[in-house]
N, C-alpha and C positions, 0 to 999 in steps of 0.2 A: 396496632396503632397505625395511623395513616398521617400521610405530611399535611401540612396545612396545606390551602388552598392558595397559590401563586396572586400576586397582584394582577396582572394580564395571563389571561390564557389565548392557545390558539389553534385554529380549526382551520383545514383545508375546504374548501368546497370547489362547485361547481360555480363558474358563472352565471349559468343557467339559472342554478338552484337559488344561488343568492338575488338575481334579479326579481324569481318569484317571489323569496322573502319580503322582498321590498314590498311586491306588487300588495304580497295580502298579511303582511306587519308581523309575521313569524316563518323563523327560518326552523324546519323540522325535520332534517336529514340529516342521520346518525354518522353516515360515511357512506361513500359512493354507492349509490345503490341500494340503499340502505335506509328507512324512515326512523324517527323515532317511536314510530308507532311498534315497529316491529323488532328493534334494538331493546327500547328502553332504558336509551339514554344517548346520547350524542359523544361523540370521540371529541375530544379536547388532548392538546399537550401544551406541556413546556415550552418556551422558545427552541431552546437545547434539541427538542426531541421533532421536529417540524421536519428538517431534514429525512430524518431516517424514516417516520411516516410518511415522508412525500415518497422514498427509494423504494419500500415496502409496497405501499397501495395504489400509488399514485402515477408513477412513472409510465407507466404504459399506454393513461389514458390520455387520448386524441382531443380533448374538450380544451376551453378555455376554463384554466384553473386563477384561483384567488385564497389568498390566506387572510382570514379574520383573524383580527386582533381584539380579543374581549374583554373586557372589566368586570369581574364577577359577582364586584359591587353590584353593578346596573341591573346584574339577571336577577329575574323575577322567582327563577326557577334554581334547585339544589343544585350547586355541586360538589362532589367528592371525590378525594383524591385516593386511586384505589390500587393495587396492584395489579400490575401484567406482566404474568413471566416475572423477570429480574427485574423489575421499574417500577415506578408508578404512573401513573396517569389521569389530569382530572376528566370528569363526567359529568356532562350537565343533563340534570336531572327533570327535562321539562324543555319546551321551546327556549331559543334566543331570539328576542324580539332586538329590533336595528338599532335599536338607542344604547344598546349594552356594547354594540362594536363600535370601536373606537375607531378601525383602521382598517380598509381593505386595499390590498396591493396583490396588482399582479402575481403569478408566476411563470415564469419561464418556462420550458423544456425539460430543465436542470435541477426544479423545486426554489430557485432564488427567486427573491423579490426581484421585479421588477421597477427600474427607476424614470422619473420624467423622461432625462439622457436617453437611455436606451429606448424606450415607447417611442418617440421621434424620430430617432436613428429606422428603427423599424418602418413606419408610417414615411418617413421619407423613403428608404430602399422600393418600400413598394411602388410609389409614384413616381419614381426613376423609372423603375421597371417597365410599368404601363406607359410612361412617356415613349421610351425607347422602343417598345413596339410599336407603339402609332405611328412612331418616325420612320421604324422600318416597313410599316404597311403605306404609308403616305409614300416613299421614297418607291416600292413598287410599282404602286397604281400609278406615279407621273413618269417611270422607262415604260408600261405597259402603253400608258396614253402617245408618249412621245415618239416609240416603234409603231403604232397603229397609223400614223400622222405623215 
């Protein structure tokens, strides 16, 4: 016997991968690297389980990462809640087209969500950063001009 199927499920991807969903209106990547053509079915978890699949698959990779949040309502496509190892885990049996995701949020470094707060925190550090180079190359170029003088 297998568990029912969760009200939301949730699925790691790529940024990349998901922007092309957008582009051509189905997302079909089982897990990193991985299609569902050649799966046969797409990785989905539990809230619970997002984590330990981010520690497991994820963490190494260098990409901008996003966690979908599905309604399983919405998919067009099976899914089943099936066992792995000691767990279960659901399986979408078929593309996720974008109207089934309810929620895409960042990830961190870490596998957390990321929030508005911290996105900004970030985007501003950066153009601190770039500021304060400029300043340091401006502040250069006018002792450079002003010993030539």
């Amino acid at each position: 016997m297998t568990d029912a199927v969760p009200e939301r499920i949730f699925h790691i991807a790529t940024a990349a991968d998901w922007r092309r969903a957008l582009g051509t209106g189905t997302y079909t990547t089982s897990t990193v690297g991985v299609t569902l053509e050649e799966e046969g079915f797409i990785h989905a978890s539990r809230r619970e389980q997002v984590q330990g699949v981010f520690d497991r698959y994820y963490a190494g990779l260098d990409e901008e990462l996003v966690l979908l949040t599905i309604d399983p309502a919405r998919l067009a496509s099976e899914v089943r809640v099936e066992p792995v190892g000691d767990d279960t885990y659901p399986h979408v049996y078929g593309p996720i087209h974008p109207r089934a995701v309810l929620e895409v949020a960042p990830l961190d470094r870490r596998g957390r969500t990321e929030t508005l707060q911290s996105l900004w925190i970030k985007g501003m550090a950066k153009r601190m950063g770039v500021a304060l180079v400029v300043m340091a190359v401006v502040t250069l170029v006018v002792l450079v001009v002003e010993r030539q003088a």
